[in-house]
C-alpha positions in Angstrom: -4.7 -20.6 13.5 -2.8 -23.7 15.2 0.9 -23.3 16.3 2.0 -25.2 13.8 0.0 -23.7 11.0 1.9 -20.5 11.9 5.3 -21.7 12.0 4.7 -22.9 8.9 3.9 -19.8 7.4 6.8 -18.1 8.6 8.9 -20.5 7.2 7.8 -20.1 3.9 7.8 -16.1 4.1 11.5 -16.3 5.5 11.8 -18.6 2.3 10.0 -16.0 -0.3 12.2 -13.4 1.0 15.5 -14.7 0.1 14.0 -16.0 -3.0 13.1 -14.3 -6.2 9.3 -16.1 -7.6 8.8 -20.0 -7.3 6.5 -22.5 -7.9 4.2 -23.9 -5.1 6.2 -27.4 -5.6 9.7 -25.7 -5.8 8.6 -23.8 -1.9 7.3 -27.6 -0.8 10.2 -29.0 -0.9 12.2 -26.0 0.0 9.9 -25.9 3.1 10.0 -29.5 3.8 5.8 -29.6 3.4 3.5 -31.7 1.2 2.3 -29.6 -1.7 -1.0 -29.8 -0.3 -0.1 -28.0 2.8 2.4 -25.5 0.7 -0.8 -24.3 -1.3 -3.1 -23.7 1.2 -0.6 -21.6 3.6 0.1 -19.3 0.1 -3.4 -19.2 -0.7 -4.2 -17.8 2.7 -0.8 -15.4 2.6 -1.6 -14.3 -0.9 -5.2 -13.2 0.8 -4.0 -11.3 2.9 -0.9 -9.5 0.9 1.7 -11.3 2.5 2.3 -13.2 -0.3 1.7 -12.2 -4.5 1.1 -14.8 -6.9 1.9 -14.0 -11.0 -0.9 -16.3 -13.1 1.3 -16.0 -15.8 4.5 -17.6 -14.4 2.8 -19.8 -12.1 5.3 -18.3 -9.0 5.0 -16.9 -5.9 6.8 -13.9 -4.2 6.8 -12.1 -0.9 4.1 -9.8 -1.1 4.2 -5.8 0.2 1.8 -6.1 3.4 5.8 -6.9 5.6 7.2 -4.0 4.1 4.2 -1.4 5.6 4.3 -3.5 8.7 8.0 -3.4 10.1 9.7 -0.5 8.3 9.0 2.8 6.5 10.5 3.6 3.5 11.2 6.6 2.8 12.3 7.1 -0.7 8.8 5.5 -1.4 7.2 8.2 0.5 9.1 10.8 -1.5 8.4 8.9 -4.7 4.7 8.5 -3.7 4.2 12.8 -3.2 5.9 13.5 -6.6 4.1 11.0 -8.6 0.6 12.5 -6.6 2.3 15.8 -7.7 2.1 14.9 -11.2 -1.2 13.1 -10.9 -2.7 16.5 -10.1 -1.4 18.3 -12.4 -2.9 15.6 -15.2 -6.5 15.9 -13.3 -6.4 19.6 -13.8 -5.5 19.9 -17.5 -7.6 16.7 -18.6 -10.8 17.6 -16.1 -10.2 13.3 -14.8 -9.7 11.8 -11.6 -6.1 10.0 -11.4 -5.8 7.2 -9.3 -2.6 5.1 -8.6 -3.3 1.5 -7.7 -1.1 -1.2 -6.1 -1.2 -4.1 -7.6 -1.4 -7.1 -5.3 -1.3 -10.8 -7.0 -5.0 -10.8 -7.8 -6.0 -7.8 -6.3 -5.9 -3.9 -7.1 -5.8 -1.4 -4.3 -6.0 2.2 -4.2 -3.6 3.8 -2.4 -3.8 7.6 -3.8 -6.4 10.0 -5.6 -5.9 13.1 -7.7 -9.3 14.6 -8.1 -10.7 16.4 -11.3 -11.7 20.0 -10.8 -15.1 19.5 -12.1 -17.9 20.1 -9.6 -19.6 16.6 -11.4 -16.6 14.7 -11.1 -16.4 10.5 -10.6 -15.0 10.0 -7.2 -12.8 7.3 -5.8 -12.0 6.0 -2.2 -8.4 5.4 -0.9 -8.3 1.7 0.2 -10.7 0.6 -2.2 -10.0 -2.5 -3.8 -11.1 -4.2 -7.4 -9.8 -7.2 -9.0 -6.5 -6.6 -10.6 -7.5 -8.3 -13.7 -10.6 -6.2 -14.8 -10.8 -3.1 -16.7 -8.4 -0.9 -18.1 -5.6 -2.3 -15.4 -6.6 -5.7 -16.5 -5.5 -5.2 -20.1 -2.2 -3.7 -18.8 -1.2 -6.5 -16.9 -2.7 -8.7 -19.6 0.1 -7.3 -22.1 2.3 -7.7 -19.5 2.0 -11.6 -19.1 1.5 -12.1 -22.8 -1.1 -13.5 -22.3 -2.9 -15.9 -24.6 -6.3 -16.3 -26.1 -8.2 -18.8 -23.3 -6.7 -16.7 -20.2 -8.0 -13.9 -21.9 -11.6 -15.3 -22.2 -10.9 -16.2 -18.0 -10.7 -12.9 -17.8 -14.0 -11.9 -19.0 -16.0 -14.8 -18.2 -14.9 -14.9 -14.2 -15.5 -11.0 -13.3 -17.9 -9.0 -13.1 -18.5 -6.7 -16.1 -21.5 -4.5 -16.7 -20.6 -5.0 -19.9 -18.4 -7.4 -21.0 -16.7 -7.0 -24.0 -16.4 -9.3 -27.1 -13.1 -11.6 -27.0 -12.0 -10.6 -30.3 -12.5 -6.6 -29.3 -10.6 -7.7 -25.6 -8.0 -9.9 -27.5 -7.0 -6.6 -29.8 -7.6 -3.8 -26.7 -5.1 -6.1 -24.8 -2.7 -5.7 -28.2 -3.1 -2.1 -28.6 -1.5 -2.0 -24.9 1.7 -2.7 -26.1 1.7 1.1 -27.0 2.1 1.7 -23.1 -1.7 2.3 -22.3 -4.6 0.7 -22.5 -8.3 1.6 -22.1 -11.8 0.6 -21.1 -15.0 2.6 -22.7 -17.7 1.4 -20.6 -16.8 -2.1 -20.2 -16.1 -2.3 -16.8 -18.6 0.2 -15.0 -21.2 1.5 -18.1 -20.7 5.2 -18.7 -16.9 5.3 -17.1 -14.1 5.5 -19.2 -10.6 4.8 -17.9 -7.1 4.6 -19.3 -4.5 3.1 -17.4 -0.9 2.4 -17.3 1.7 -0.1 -15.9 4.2 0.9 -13.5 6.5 -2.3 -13.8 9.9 -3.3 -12.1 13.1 -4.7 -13.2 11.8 -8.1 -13.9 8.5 -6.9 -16.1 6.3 -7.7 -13.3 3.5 -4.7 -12.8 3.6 -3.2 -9.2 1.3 -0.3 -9.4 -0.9 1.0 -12.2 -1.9 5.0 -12.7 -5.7 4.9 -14.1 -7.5 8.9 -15.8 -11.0 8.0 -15.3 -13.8 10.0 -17.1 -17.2 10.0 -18.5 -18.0 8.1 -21.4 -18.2 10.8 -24.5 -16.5 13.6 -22.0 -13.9 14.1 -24.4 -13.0 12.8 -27.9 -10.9 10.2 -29.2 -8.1 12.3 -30.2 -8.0 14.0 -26.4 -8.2 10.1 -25.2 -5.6 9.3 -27.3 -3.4 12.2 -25.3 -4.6 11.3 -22.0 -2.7 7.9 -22.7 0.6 8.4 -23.8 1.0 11.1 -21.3 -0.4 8.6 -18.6 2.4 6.1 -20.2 4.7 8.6 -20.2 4.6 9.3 -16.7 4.3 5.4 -15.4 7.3 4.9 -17.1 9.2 7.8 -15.0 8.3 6.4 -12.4 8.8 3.3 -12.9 12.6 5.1 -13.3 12.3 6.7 -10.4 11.3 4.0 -8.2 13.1 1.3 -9.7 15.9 2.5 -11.0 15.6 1.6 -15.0 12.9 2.2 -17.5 10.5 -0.5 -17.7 10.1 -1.8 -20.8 6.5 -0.9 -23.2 
């Protein structure tokens, strides 16, 4: 990358972290760079988790890939052994595999597993990544952002769904989130049921997501129903814990 290339995104990463979210225009002239220039230096931070980037609002933040790199924060560590704590003790009762996710502008990465008991079990990789907007997750954030109708048609028509679902059926799943947890029977990956939950800051804005993951027909609708609200019941205390405030939903 040229010299000047880098300056430039240091200068806007010094600027995102004394800012709360902006526009690409609003960091432009903040930066003293042509919007042109601006955009492709976020697009390329965003990329790489230096940066996040909210479709709903438009803005920009400082992402979490500084925070890993030059410091260690401790009261995230604590916080990240209770909440895997209480993952495993839903993977036990439920017979699931609990995953917590960070949730990075358009990206999903998974940063801890809880595995079900069950010798046949659906197993995850730490450090694997999926698009933040698919799946269970995806109708989380959807509910979030208030999303309306066309962004929720993006949604399904620019990933990659074994099976996508209908936008009416999407448009109401995304509703029914409101509850505090959503879920996707099959949509996603055929035969995989998951049920996920935000875990949001101060601001609304959803930082990690806990996900119960299952076979399709592996339990019934009323267990499902269970394995939600106590999966929303538990993002939300730690959304508490972490942040210092109940999130909202």
């Amino acid at each position: 990358m040229p010299v000047a290339a880098v300056v430039n995104a240091i200068t806007i990463l010094r600027y995102l972290a004394g800012h709360e979210g902006q526009g690409v225009n609003a960091i432009a002239r903040a930066t003293n760079l042509s919007p042109s220039t601006c955009f492709g230096i976020l697009k390329t931070l965003v990329g790489e988790e230096f940066a996040e980037f909210d479709p709903g609002s438009k803005h920009y933040r400082l992402g979490t890939a500084p925070s890993r790199l030059f410091h260690v924060d401790t009261r995230l560590s604590d916080w990240s052994r209770w909440l895997e704590d209480q993952m495993l003790a839903l993977a036990n009762e439920f017979e699931t595999c609990q995953g917590l996710w960070e949730i990075a502008s358009e990206r999903a990465v998974l940063i801890e597993v809880a595995d079900s008991p069950l010798a046949t079990r659906i197993h995850l990789s730490v450090g694997q990544r999926i698009p933040a907007r698919i799946g269970a997750m995806g109708r989380c954030i959807a509910a979030r952002q208030h999303l309306g109708r066309e962004d929720l048609r993006r949604n399904i028509e620019e990933l990659r769904w074994q099976s996508p679902p209908a936008l009416d059926d999407y448009a109401r799943s995304v509703a029914d989130a409101g509850r505090g947890w959503a879920i996707d029977e099959g949509n996603y990956i055929k035969g995989v049921t998951t049920i996920a939950a935000a875990i949001a800051d101060r601001q609304e804005i959803v930082r990690y997501c806990i996900t119960s993951i299952l076979f399709d027909g592996q339990l019934a609708g009323d267990d499902l129903a269970r394995i939600g609200q106590r999966t929303a019941d538990l993002a939300r205390e730690a959304a508490t814990r972490l942040f210092g405030e109940q999130a909202k939903g």
